[in-house]
N, C-alpha and C positions, 0 to 999 in steps of 0.2 A: 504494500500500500504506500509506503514511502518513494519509494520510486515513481512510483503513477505519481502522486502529487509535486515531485520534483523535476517530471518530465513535463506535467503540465502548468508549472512556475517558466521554465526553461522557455517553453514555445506559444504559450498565451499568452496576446500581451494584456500586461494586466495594466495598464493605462487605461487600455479601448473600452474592458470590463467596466472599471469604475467610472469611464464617461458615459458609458450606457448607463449604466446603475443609475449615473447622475441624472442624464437626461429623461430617462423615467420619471424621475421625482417630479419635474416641470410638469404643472397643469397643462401650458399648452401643447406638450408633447403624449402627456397620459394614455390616449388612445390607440399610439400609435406598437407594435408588437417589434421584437428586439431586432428583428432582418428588417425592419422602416428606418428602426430609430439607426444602425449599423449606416443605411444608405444616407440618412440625415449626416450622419456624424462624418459621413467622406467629405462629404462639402463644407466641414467647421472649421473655421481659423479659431485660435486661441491669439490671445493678446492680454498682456501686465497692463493697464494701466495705469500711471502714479498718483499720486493726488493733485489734485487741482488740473490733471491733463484732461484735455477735452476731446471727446468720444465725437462728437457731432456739434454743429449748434445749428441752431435755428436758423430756416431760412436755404439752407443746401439740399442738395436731392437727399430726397428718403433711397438709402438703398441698403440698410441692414437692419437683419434679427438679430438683435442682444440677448444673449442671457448673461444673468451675472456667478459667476462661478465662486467666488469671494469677494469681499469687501461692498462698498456702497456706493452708489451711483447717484448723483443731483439730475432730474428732469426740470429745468425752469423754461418756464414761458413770456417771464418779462412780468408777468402778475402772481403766479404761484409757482410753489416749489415742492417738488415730491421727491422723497429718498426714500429707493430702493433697493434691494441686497440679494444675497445667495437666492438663488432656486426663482430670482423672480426676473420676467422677459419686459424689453422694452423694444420696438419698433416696427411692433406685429400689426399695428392697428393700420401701416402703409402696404402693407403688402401687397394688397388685391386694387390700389387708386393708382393708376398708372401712372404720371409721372409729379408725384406729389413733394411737396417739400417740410420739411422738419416744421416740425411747431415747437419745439422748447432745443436746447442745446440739453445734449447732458456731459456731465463732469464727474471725474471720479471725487467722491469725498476725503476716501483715501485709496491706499495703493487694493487693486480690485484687477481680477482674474475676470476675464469677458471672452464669453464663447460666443461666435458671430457667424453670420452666414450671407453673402450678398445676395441681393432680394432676386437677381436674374439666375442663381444657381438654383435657389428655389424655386422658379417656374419652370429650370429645365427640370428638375427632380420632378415635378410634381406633371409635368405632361409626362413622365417615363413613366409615374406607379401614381394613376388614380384615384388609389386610393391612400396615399400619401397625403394628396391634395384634397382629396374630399374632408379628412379627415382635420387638415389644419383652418380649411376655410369654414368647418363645422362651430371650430373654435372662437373664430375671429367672429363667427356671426354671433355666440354665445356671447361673449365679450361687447358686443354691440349693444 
């Protein structure tokens, strides 16, 4: 038994595991079963953000899904201000308005792990497996 689990340390990567794991946890991922979430996570950048560095602002093309993987993210709009952290997404609500532009900037608050994805990798992912897309646009209209 120790060999099997030393041969399966060896040759699973256990990154991918625990960004699955991860991406499970995200509401707007929830629906989706481990060979979606596998093909989501090919198309993920990761990125450190430091504090006070700015992810987006206001006003630029909408073209990424945020999720925050650690630390805390500022969403301002010039009139309110929302922080957001681990396990929660921001830039879903652009996805499906074609060529839309940011409504708040956001900024890390501090140093924040961001798992991202460009909004045209998601439309090709999502014309390849249907039900990828069905299932995130299920979400976005929930969220509506």
């Amino acid at each position: 038994m120790k060999i099997k689990n030393l041969f399966l340390k060896l040759f699973i990567n256990t990154d991918l595991q625990k960004d699955i794991l991860f991406l499970r946890s995200i509401d707007f991922f929830e629906e989706l079963n481990i060979s979606q979430l596998k093909k989501i996570h090919t198309h993920m950048y990761k990125k450190t953000y430091l504090q006070k560095e700015v992810i987006y602002k206001k006003g630029e093309e909408a073209k990424l899904l945020c999720v925050v993987r650690s630390g805390k993210i500022e969403l301002d709009d010039g009139k309110n201000r929302r922080i957001i952290q681990k396990r929660d997404c921001f830039g879903q609500k652009y996805l499906f308005n074609g060529n839309e532009v940011y409504t708040n900037t956001a900024t890390a608050v501090e140093d924040s792990k961001i798992f991202f994805m460009y909004k045209n990798d998601i439309e090709d992912l999502m014309e390849k497996d249907k039900s990828i897309g069905f299932n995130m646009f299920k979400k976005i209209l929930k969220m509506l």
